[in-house]
N, C-alpha and C positions, 0 to 999 in steps of 0.2 A: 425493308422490313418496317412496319409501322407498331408503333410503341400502346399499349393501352392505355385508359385514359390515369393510372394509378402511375403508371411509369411517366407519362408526360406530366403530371401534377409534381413528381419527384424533381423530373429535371427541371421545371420552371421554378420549384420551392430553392434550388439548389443552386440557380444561376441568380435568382433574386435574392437571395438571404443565406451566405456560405454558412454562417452556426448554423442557421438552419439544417442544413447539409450534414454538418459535423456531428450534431447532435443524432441525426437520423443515424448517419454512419455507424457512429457508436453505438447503439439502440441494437443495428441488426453486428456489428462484431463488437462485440465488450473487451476492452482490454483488459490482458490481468498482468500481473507484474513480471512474464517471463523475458521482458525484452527489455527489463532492468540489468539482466542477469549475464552473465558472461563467464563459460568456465564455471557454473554454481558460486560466481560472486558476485557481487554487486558492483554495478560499473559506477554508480555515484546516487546522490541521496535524490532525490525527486527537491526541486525547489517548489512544486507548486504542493500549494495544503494537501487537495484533493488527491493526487496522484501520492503524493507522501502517505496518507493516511489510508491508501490501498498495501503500500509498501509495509505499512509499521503491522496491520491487520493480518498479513501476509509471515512475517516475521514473530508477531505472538502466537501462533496458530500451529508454525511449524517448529516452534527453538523452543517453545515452553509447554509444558505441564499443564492441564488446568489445577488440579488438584496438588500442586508441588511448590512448595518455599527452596527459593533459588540464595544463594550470596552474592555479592557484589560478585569478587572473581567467577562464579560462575555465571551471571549473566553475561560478563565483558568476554568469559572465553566463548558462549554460545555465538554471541556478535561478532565478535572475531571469525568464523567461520564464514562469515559471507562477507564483510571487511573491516576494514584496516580502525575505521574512528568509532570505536565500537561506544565511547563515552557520549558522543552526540546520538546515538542511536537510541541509547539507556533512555537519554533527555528527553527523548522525541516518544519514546514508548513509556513515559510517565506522565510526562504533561497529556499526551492524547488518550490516557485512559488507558491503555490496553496491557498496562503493569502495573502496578502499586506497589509499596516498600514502605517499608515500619518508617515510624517516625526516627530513629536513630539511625536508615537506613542499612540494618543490618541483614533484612530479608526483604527479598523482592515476590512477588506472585504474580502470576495472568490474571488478568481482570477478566470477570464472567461478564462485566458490562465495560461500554466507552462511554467517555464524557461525550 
């Protein structure tokens, strides 16, 4: 079977330059965070930024309110629902934006924007 000339440009882009590849790949299947997940919890936190900051996006989107003032224990018990270190999760949804929390941290909100 002979490949057209788009398929042959694929697979020479692909054996000479694997990102290359990689990024194609991803381009035609996007990853989204369900293969984080196991059992509706979370098998562990993403170490890379990128892939974290799909997770955290994923997690303000589905555990929070836009329109709703949370408290600390209620954030920790929403986080606790998918795992265990729900304190690191907090950190990680405040420094990237997609939480915010009074200055005395007595109320948390969903952020309508990210840093």
């Amino acid at each position: 079977m002979s490949q057209s000339p788009d398929q042959q440009s694929t697979h020479r882009q692909s054996t000479e330059d694997p990102q290359a590849a990689r990024a194609q790949q991803g381009a035609r299947n996007p990853r989204g965070v369900a293969d984080l997940f196991s059992d509706g919890r979370l098998v562990a936190i993403p170490r890379k930024a990128a892939r974290r900051e799909q997770l955290l996006a994923h997690l303000a989107g589905t555990l929070f309110a836009p329109d709703r003032a949370y408290s600390e224990p209620e954030v920790n018990d929403a986080l606790r629902t998918v795992h265990e270190d729900c304190s690191a999760l907090r950190r990680y949804l405040i420094t990237s934006g997609h939480l915010t929390r009074t200055r005395d941290g007595s109320s948390y909100r969903r952020s309508t924007t990210t840093r």
